[in-house]
The first five atom37 places (N, CA, C, CB, O) and aatype in JSON, in Angstrom:
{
  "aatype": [20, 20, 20, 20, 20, 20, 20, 20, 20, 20, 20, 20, 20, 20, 20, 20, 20, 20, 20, 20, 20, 20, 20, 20, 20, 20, 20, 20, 20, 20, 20, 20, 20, 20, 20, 20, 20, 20, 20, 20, 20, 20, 20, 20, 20, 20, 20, 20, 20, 20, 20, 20, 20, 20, 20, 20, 20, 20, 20, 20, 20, 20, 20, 20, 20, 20, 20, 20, 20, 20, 20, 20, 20, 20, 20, 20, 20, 20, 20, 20, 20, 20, 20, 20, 20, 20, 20, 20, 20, 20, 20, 20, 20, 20, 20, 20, 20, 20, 20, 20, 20, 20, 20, 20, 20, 20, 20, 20, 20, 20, 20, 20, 20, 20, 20, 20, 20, 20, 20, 20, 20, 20, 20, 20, 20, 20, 20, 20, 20, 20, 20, 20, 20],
  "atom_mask": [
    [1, 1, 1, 1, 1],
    [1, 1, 1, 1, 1],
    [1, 1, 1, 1, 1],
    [1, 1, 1, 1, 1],
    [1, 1, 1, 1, 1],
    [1, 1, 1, 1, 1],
    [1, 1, 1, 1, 1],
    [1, 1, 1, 1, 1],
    [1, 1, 1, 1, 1],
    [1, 1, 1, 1, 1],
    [1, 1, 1, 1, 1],
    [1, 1, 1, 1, 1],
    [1, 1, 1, 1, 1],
    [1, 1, 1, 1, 1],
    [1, 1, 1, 1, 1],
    [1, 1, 1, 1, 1],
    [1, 1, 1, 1, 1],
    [1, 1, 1, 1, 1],
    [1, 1, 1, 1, 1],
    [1, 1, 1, 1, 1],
    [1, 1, 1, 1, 1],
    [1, 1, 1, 1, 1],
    [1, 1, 1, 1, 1],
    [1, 1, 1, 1, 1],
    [1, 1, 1, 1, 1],
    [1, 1, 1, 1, 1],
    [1, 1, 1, 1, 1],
    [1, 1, 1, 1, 1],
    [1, 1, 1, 1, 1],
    [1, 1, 1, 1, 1],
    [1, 1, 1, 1, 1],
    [1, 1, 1, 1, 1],
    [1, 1, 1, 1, 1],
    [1, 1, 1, 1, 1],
    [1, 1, 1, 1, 1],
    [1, 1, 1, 1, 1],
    [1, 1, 1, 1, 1],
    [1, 1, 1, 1, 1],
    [1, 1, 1, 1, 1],
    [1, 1, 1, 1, 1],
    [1, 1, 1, 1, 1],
    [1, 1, 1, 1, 1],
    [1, 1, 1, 1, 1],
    [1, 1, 1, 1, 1],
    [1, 1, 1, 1, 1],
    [1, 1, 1, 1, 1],
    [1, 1, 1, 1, 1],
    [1, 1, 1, 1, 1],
    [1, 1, 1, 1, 1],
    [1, 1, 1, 1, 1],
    [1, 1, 1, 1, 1],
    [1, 1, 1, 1, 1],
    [1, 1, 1, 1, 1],
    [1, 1, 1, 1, 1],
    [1, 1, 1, 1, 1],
    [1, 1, 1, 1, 1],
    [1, 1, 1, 1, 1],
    [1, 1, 1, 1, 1],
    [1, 1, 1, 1, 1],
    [1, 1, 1, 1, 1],
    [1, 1, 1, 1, 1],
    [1, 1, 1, 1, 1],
    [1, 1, 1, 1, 1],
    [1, 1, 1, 1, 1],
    [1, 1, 1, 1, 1],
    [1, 1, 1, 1, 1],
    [1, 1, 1, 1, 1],
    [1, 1, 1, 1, 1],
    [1, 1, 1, 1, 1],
    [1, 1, 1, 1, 1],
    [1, 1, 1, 1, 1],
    [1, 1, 1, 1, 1],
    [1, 1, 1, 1, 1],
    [1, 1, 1, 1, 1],
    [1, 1, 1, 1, 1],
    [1, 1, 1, 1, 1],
    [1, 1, 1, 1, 1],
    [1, 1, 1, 1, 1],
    [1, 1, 1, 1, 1],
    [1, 1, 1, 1, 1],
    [1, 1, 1, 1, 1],
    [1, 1, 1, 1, 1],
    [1, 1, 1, 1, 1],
    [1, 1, 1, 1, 1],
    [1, 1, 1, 1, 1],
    [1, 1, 1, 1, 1],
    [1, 1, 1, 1, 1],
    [1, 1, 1, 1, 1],
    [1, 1, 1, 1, 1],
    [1, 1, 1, 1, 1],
    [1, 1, 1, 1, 1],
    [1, 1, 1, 1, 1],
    [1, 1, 1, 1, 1],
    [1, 1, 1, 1, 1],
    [1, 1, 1, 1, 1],
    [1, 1, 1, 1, 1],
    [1, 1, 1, 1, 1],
    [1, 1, 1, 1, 1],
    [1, 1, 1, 1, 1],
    [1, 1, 1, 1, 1],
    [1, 1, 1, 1, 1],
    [1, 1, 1, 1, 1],
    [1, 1, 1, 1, 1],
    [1, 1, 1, 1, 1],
    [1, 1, 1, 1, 1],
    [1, 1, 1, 1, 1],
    [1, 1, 1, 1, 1],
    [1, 1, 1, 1, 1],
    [1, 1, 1, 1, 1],
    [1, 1, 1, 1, 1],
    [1, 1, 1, 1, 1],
    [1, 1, 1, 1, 1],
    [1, 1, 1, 1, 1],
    [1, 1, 1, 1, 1],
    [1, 1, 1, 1, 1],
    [1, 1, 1, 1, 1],
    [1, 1, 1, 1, 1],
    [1, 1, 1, 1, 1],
    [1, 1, 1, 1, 1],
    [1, 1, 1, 1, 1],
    [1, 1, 1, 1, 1],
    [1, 1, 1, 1, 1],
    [1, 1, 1, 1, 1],
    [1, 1, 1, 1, 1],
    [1, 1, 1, 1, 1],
    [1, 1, 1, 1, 1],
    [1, 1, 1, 1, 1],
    [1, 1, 1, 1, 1],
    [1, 1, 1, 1, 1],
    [1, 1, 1, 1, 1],
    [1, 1, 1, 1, 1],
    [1, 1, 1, 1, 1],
    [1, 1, 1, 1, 1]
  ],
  "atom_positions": [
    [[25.23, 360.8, 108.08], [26.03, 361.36, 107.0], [26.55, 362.71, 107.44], [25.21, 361.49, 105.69], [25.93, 363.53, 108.12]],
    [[28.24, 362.86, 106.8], [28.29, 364.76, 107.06], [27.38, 365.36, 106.71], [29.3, 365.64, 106.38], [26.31, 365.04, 106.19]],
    [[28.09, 366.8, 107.17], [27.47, 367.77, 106.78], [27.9, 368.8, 105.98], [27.08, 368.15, 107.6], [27.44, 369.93, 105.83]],
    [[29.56, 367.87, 105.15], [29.89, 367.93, 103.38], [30.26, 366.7, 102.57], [31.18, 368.85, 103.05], [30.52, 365.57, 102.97]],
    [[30.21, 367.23, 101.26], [30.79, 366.13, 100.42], [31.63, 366.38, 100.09], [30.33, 365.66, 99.49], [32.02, 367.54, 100.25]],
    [[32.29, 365.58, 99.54], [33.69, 365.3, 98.81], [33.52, 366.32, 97.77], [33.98, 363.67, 98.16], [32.49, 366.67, 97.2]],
    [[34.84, 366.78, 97.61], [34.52, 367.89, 96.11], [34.46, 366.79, 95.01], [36.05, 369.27, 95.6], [34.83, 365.66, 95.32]],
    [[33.98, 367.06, 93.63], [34.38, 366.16, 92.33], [36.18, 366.12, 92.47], [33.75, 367.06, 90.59], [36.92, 367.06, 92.75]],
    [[36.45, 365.04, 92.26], [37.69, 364.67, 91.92], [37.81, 365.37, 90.46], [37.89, 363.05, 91.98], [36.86, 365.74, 89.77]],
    [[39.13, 365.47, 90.17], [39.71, 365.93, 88.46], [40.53, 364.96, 88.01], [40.69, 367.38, 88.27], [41.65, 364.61, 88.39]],
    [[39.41, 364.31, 86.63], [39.37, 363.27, 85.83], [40.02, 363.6, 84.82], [38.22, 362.84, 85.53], [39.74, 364.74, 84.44]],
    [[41.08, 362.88, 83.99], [41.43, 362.92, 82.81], [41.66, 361.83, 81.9], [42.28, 363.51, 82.86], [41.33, 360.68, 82.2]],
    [[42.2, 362.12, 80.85], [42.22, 360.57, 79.58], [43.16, 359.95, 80.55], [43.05, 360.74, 77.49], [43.77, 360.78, 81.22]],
    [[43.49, 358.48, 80.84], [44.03, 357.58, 81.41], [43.2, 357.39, 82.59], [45.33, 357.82, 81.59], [43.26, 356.19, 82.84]],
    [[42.28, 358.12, 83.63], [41.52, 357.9, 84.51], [40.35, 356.48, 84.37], [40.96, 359.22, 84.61], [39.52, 356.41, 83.46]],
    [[40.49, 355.57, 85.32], [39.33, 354.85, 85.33], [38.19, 354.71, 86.63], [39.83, 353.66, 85.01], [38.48, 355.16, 87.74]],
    [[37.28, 354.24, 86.44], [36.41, 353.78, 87.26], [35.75, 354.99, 87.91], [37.03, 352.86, 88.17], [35.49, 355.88, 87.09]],
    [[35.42, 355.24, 89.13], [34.46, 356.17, 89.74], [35.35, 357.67, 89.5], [34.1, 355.71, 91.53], [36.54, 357.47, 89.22]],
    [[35.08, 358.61, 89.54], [33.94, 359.27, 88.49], [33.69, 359.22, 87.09], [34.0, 360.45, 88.53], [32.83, 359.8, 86.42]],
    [[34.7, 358.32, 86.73], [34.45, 358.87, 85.24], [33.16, 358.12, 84.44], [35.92, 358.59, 84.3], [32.67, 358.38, 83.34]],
    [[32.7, 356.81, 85.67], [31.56, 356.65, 84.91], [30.21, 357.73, 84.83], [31.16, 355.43, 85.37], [29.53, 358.11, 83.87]],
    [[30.15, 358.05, 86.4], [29.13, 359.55, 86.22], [29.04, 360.26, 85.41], [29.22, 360.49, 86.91], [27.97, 360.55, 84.88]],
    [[30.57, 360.93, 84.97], [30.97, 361.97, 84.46], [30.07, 361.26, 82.32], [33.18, 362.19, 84.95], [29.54, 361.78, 81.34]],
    [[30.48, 359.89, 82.8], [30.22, 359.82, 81.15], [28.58, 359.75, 81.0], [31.01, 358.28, 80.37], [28.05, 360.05, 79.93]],
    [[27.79, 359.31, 82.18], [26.15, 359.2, 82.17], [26.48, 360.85, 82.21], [25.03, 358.2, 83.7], [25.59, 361.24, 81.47]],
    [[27.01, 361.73, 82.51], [26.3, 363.06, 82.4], [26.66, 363.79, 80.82], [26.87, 364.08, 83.77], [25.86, 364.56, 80.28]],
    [[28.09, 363.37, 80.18], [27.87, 363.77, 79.04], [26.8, 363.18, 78.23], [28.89, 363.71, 78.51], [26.15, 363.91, 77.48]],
    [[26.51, 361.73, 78.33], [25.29, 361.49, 77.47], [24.06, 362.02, 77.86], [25.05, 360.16, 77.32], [23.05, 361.89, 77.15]],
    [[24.06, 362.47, 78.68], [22.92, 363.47, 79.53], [22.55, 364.72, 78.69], [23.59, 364.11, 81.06], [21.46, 365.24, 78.44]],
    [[23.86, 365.04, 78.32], [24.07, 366.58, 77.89], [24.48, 366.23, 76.56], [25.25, 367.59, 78.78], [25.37, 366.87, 75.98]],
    [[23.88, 365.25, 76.04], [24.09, 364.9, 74.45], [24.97, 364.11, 73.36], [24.24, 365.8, 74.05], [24.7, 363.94, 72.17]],
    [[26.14, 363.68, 74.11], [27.45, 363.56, 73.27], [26.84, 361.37, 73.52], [29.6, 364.57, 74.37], [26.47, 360.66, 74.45]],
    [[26.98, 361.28, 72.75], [27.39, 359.62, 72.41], [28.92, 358.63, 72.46], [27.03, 359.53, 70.94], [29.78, 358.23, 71.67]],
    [[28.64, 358.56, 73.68], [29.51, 358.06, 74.31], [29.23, 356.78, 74.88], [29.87, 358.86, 75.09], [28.09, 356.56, 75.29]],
    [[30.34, 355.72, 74.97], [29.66, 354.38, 75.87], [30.3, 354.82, 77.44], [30.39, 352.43, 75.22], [31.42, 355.24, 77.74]],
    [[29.22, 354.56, 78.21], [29.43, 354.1, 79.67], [30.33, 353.24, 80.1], [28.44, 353.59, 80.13], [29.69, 352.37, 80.68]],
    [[31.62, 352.95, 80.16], [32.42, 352.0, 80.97], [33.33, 352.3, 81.69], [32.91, 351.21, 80.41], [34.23, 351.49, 81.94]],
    [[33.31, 353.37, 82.1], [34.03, 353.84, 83.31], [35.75, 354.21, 82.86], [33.9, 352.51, 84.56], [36.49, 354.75, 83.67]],
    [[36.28, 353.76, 81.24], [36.89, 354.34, 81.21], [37.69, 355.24, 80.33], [37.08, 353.88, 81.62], [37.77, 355.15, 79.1]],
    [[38.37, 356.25, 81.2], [38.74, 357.89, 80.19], [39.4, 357.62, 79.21], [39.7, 359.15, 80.84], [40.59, 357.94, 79.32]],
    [[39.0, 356.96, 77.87], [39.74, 356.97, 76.88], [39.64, 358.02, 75.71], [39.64, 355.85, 76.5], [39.02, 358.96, 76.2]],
    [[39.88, 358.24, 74.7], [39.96, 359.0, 73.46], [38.01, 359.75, 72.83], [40.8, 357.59, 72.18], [37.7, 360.85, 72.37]],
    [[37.4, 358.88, 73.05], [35.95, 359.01, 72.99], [35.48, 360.08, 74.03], [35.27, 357.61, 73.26], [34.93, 361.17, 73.87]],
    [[35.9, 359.38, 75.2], [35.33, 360.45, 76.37], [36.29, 361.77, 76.45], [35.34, 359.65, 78.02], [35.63, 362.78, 76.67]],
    [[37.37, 361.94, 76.36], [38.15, 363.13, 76.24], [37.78, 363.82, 74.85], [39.71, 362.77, 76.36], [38.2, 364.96, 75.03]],
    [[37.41, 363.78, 73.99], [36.79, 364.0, 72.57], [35.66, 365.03, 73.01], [36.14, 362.47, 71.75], [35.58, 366.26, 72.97]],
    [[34.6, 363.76, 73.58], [33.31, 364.64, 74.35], [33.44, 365.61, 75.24], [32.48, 363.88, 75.1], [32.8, 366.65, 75.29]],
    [[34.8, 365.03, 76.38], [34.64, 366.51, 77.04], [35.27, 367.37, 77.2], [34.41, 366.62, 77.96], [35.57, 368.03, 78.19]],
    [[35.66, 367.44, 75.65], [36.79, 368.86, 75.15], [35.11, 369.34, 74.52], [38.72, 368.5, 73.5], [34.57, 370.32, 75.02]],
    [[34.62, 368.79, 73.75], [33.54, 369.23, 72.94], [32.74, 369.87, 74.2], [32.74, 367.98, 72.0], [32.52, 371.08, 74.29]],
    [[32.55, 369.43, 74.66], [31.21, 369.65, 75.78], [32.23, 371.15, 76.69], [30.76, 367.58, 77.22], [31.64, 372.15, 77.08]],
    [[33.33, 371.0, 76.81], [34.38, 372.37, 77.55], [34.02, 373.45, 76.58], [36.41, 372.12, 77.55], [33.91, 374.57, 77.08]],
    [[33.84, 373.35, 75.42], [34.4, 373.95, 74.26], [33.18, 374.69, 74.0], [34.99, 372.99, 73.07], [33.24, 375.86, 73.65]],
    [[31.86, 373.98, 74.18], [30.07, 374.77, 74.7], [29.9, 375.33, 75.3], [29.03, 374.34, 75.17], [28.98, 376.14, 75.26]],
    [[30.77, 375.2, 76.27], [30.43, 375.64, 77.45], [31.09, 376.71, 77.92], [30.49, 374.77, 78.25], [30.84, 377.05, 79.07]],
    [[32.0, 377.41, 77.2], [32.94, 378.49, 77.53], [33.81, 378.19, 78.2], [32.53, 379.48, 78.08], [34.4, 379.11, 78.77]],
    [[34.33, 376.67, 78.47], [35.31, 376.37, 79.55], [36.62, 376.37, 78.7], [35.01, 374.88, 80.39], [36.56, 376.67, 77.5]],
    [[37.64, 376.09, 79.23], [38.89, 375.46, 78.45], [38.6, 374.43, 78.03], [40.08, 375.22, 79.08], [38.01, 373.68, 78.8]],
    [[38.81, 374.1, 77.03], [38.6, 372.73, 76.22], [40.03, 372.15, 76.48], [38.18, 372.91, 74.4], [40.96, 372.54, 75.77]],
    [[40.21, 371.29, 77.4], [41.05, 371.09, 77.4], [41.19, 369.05, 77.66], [41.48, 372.2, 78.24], [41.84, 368.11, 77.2]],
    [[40.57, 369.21, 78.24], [39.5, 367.54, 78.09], [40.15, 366.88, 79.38], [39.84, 366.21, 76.26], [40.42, 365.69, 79.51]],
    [[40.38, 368.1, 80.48], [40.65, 367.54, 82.01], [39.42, 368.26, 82.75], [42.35, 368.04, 82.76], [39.0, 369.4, 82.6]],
    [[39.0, 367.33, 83.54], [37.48, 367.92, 83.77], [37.7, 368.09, 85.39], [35.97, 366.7, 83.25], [37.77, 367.17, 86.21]],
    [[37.77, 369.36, 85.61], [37.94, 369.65, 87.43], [36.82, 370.36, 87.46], [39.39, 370.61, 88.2], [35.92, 370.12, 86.66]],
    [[36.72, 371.32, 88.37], [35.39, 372.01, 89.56], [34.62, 372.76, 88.46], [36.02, 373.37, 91.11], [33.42, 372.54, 88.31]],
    [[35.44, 373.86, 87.51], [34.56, 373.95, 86.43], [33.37, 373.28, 85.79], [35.17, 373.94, 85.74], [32.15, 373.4, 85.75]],
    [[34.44, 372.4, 85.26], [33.67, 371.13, 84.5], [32.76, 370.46, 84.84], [34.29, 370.21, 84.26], [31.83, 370.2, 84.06]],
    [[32.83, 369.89, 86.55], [31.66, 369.48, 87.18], [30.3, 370.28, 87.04], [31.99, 369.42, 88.49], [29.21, 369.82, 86.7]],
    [[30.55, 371.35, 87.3], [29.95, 372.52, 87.88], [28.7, 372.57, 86.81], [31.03, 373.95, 87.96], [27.5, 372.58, 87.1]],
    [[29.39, 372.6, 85.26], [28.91, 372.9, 83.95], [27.89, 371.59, 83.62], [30.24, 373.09, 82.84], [26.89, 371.72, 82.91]],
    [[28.3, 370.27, 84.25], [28.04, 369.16, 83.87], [26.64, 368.69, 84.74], [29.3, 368.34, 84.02], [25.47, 368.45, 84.45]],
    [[27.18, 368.71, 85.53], [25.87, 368.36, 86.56], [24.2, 368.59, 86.16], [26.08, 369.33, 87.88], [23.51, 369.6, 86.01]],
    [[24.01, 367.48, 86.09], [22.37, 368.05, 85.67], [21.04, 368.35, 87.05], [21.64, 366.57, 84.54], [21.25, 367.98, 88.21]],
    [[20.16, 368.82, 86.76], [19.41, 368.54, 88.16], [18.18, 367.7, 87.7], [18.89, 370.03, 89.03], [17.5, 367.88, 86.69]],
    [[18.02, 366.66, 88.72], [16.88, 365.75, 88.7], [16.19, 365.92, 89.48], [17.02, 364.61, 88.74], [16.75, 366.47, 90.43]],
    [[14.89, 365.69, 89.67], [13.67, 365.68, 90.62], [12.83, 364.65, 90.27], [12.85, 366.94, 90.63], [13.28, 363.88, 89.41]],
    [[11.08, 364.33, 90.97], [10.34, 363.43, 90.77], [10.5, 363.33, 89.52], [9.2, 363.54, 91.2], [10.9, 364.25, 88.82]],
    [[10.09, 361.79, 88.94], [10.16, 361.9, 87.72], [11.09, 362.03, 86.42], [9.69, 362.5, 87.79], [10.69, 362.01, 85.26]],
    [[12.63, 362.19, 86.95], [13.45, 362.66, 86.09], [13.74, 361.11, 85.45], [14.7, 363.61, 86.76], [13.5, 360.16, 86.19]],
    [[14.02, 360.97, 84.73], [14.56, 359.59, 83.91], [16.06, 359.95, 83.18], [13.29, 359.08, 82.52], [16.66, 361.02, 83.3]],
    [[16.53, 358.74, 82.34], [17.8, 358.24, 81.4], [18.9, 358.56, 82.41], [18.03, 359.14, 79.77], [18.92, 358.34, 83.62]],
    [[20.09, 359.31, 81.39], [21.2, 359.04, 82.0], [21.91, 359.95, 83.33], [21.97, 359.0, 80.94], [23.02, 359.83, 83.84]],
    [[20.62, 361.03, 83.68], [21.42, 361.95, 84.3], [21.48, 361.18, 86.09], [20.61, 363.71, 84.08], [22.26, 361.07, 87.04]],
    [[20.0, 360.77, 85.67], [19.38, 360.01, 87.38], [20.45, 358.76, 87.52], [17.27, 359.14, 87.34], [21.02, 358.44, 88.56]],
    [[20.62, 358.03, 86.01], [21.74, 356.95, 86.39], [23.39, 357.21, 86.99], [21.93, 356.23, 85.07], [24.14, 356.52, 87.67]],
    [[23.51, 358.42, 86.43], [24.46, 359.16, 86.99], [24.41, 359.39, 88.57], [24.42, 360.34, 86.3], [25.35, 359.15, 89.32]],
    [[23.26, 359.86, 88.94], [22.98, 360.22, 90.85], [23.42, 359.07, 91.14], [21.24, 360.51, 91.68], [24.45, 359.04, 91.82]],
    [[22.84, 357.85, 90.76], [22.63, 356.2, 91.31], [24.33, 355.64, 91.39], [21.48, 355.01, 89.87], [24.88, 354.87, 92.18]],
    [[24.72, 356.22, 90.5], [26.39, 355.73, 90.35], [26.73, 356.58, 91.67], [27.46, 356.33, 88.63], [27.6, 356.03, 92.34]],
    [[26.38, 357.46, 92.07], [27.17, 358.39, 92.99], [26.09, 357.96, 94.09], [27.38, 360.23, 92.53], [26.68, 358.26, 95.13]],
    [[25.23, 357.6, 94.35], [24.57, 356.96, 95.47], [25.62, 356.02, 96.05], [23.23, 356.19, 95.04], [26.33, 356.29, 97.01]],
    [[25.63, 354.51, 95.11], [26.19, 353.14, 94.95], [27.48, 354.17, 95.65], [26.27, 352.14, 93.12], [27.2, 354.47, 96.81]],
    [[28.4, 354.57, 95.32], [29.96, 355.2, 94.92], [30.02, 355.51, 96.74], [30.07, 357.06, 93.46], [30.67, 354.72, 97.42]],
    [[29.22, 356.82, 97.47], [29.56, 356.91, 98.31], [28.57, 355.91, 99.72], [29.73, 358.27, 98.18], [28.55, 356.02, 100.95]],
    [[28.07, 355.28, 99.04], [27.59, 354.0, 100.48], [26.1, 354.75, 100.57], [28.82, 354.1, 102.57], [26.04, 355.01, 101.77]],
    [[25.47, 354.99, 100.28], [23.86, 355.59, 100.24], [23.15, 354.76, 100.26], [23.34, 356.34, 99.2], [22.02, 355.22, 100.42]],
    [[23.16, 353.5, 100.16], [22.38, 352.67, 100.07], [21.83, 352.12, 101.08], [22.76, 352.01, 99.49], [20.68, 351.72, 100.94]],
    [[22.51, 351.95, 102.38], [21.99, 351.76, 103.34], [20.9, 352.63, 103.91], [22.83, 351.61, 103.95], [20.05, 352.07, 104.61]],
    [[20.83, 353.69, 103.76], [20.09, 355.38, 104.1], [18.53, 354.66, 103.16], [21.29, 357.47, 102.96], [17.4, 354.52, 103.63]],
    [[18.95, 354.34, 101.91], [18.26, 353.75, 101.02], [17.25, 352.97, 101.41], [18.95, 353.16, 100.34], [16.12, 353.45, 101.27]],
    [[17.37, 351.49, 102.04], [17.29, 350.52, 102.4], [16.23, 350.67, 103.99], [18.75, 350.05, 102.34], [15.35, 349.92, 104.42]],
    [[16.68, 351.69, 104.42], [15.79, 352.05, 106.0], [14.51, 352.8, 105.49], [16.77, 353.29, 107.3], [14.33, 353.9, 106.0]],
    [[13.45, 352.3, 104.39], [12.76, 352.92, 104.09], [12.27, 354.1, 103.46], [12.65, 352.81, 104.54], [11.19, 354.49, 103.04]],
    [[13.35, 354.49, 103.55], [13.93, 355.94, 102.5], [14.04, 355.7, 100.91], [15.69, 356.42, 102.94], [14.91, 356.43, 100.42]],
    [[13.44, 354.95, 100.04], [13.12, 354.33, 98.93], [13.51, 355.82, 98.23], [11.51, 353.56, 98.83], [12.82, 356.82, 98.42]],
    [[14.69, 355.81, 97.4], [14.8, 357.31, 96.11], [14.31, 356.95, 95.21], [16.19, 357.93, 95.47], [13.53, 357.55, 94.47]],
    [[15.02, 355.1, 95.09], [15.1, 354.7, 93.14], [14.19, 353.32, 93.09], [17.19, 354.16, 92.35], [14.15, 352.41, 93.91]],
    [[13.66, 353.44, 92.19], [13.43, 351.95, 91.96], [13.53, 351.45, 90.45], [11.99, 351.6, 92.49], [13.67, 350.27, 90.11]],
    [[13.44, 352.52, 89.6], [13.92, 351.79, 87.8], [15.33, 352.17, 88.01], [13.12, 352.7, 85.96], [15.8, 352.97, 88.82]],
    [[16.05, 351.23, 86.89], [17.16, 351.5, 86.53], [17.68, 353.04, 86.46], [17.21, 350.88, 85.45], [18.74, 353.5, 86.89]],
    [[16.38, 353.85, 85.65], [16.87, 355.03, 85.32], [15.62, 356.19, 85.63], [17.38, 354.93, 83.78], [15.22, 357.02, 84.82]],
    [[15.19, 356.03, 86.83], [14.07, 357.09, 86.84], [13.67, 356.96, 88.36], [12.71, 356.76, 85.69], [13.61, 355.97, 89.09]],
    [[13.4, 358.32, 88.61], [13.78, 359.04, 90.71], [12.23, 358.36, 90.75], [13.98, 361.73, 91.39], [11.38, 358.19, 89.87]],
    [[12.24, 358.22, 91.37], [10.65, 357.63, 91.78], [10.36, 358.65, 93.21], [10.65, 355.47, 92.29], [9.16, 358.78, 93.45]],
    [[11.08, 359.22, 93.97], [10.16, 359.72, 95.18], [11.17, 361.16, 95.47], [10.02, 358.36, 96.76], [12.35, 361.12, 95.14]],
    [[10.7, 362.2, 96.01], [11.56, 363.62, 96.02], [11.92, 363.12, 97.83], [10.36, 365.6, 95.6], [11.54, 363.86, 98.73]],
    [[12.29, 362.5, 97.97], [12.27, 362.51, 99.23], [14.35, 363.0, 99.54], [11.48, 360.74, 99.8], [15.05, 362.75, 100.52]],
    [[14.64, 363.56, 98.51], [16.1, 363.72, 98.79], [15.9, 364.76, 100.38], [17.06, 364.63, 97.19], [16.96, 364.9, 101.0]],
    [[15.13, 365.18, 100.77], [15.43, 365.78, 102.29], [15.77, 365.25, 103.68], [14.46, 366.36, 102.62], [15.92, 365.83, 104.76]],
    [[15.87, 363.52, 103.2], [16.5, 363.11, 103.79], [18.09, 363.17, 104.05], [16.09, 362.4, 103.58], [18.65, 363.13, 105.15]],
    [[18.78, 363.3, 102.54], [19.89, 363.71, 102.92], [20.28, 365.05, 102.99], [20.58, 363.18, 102.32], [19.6, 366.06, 102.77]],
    [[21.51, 364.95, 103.34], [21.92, 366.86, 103.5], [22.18, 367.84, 102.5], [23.23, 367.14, 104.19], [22.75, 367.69, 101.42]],
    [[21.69, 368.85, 103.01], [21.86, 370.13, 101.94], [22.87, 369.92, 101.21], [22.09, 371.53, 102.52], [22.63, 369.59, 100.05]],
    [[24.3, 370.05, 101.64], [25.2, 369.8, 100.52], [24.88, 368.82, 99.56], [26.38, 369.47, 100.95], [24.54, 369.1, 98.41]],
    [[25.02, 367.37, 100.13], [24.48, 366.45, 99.29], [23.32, 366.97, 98.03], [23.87, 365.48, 100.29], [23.39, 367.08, 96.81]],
    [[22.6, 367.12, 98.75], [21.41, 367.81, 97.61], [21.98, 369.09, 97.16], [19.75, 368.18, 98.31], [21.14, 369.65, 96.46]],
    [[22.97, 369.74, 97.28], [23.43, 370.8, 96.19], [24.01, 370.46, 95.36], [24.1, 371.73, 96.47], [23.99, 371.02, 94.26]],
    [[24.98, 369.02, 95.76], [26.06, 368.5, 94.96], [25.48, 368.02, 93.76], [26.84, 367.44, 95.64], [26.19, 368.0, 92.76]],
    [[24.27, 367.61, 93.68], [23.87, 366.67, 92.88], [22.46, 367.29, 92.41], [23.86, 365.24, 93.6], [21.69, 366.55, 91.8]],
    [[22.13, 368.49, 92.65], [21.25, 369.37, 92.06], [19.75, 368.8, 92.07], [21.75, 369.65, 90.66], [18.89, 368.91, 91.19]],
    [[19.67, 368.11, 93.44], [18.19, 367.56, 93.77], [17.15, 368.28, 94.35], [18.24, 366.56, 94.61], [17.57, 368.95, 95.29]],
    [[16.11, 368.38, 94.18], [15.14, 369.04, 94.32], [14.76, 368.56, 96.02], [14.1, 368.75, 93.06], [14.67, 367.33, 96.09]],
    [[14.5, 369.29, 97.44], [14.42, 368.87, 97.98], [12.59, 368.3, 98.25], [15.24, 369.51, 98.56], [12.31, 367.55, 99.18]]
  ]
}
């Protein structure tokens, strides 16, 4: 793997599929009731004007580097629900699975880190995604 990641892309209402499903496991993370389906419609722009609007950001319900920034939760051993399902979407998203698969075991429930072993991957990686090394 490098030794960066991709910045968050900037998601808005009409956006589908990868990130905006993360983006929506992290608003339900951070409270707002929202469904998961990957796409940016009226519900999820709602939430993340609301969630901009907490947060001292522009509420403006286009979610760039700010927005990430604000959103991101951090998980470690043990973390469960939607924030870890969120990592797993962004595992799946950039090909991690193979890293996965060579004995390097992160996940094994749907929604809960089972091992801190993120020092396998790289610092950025683990900054991006606020993992405990």
């Amino acid at each position: 793997m490098s030794g960066s990641i991709s910045p968050w892309p900037v998601v808005k209402s009409g956006s589908n599929g990868h990130p905006v499903t993360t983006m929506q496991y992290l608003l339900r993370a951070r409270g707002h009731s929202i469904a998961v389906d990957g796409v940016f419609g009226p519900k999820t722009e709602a939430a993340a004007k609301s969630f901009q609007a907490g947060h001292g950001l522009t509420a403006d319900g286009i979610v760039g580097t700010a927005t990430w920034a604000a959103l991101v939760v951090q998980v470690k051993k043990g973390s469960q629900g939607d924030a870890v399902k969120g990592v797993q979407e962004e595992f799946q998203f950039r090909n991690l699975s193979a890293t996965l698969r060579k004995g390097r075991k992160l996940m094994a429930s749907s929604d809960r880190l089972q091992r801190p072993r993120c020092a396998v991957f790289s610092a950025p990686f683990r900054s991006t995604f606020h993992l405990s090394p």
